[in-house]
C-alpha atoms as a printed R data frame, in Angstrom:
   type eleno elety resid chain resno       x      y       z
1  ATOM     1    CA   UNK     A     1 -12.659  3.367  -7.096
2  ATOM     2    CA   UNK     A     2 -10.349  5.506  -9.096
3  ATOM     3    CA   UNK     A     3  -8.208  6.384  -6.514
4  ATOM     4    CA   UNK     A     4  -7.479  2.323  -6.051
5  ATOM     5    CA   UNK     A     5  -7.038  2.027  -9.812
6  ATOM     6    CA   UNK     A     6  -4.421  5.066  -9.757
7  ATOM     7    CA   UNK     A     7  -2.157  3.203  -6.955
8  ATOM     8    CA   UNK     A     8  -2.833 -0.172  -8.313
9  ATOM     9    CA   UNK     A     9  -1.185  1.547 -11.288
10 ATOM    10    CA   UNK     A    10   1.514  3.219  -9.618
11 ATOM    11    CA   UNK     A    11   2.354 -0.016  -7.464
12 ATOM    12    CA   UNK     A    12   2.415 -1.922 -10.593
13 ATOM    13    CA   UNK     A    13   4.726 -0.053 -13.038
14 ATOM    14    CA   UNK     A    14   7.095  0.664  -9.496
15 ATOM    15    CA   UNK     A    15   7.483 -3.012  -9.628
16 ATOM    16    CA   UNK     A    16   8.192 -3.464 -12.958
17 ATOM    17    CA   UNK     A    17  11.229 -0.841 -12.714
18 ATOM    18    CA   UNK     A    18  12.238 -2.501  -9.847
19 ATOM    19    CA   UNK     A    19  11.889  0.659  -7.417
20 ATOM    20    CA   UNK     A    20  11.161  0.632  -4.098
21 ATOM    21    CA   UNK     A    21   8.887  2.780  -2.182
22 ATOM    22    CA   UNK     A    22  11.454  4.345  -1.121
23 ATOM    23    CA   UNK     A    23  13.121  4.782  -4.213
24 ATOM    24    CA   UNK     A    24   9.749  6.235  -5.579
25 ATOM    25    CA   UNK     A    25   9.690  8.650  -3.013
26 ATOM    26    CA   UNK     A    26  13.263  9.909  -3.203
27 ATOM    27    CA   UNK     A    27  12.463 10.828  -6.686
28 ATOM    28    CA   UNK     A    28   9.435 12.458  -6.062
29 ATOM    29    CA   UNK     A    29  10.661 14.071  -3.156
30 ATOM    30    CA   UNK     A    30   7.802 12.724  -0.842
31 ATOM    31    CA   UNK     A    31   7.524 11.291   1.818
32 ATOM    32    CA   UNK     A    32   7.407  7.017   2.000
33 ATOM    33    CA   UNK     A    33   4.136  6.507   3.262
34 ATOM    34    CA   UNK     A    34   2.912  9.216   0.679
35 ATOM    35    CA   UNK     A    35   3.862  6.358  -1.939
36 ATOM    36    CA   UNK     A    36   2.346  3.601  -0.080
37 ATOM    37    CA   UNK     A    37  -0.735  5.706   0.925
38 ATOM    38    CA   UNK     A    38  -1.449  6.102  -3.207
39 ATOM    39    CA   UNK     A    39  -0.539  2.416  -3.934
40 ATOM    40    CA   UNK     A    40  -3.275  0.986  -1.137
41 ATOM    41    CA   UNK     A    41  -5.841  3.920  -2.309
42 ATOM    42    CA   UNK     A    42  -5.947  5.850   0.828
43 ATOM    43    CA   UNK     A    43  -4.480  9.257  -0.739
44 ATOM    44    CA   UNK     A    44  -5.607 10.743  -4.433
45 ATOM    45    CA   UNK     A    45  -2.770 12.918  -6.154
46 ATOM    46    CA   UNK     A    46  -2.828 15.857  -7.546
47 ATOM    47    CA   UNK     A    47  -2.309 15.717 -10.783
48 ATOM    48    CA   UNK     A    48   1.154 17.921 -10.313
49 ATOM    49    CA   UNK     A    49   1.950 15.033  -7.932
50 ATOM    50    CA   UNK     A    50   0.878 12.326 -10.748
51 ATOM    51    CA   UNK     A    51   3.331 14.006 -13.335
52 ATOM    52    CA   UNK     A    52   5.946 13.842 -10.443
53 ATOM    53    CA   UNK     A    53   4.859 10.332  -9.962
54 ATOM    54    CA   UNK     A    54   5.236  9.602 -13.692
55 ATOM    55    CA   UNK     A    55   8.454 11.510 -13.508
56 ATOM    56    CA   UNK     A    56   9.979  9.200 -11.076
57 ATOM    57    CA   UNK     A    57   8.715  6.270 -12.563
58 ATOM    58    CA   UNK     A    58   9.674  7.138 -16.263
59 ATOM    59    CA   UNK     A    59   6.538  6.967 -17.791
60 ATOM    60    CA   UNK     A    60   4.710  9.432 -19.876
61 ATOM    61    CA   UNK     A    61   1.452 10.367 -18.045
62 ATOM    62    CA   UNK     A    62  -0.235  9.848 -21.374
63 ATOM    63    CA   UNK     A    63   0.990  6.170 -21.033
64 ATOM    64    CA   UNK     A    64   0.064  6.439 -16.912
65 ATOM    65    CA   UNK     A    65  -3.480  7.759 -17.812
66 ATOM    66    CA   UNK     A    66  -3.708  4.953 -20.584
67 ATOM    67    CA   UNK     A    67  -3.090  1.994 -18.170
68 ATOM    68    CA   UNK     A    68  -5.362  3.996 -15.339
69 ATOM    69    CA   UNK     A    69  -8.495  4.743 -18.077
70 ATOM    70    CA   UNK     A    70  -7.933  0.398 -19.446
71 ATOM    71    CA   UNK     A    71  -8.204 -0.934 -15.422
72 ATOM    72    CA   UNK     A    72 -10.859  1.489 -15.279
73 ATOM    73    CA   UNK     A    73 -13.136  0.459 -18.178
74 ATOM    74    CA   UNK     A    74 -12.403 -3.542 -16.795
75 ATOM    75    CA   UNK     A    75 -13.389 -2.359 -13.382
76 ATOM    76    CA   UNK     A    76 -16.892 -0.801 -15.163
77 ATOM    77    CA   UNK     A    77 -17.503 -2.972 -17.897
78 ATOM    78    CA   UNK     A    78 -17.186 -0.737 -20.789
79 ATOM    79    CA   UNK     A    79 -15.283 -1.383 -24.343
């Protein structure tokens, strides 16, 4: 389940900066299908690769880990 909120996360602040994939991935120097592999919840990163990720997205991974830990307590039911 967390691995689906993390690229849910990922896929929706990419959006909202208006990045592609591709884009993404260029800044993270990855690969593509790394980034879509995260956003459909097929691939858990590191959390190196996260701070990369957050890096690339410009976010602070205390904002990142914010948004995961809020889908996360919807997704369990917890205040």
């Amino acid at each position: 389940m967390l691995k689906q909120i993390i690229g849910k996360t990922v896929k929706a602040i990419r959006i909202k900066q208006g990045l592609s994939q591709e884009d993404l991935a260029h800044e993270c120097d990855v690969d593509r299908s790394y980034i879509s592999m995260i956003e459909v919840g097929r691939n858990e990163p590191s959390v190196t690769k996260i701070f990369d990720l957050c890096k690339g997205l410009r976010i602070w991974p205390s904002d990142f880990f914010k948004l995961v830990e809020g889908e996360y307590e919807k997704m369990c039911g917890q205040n």
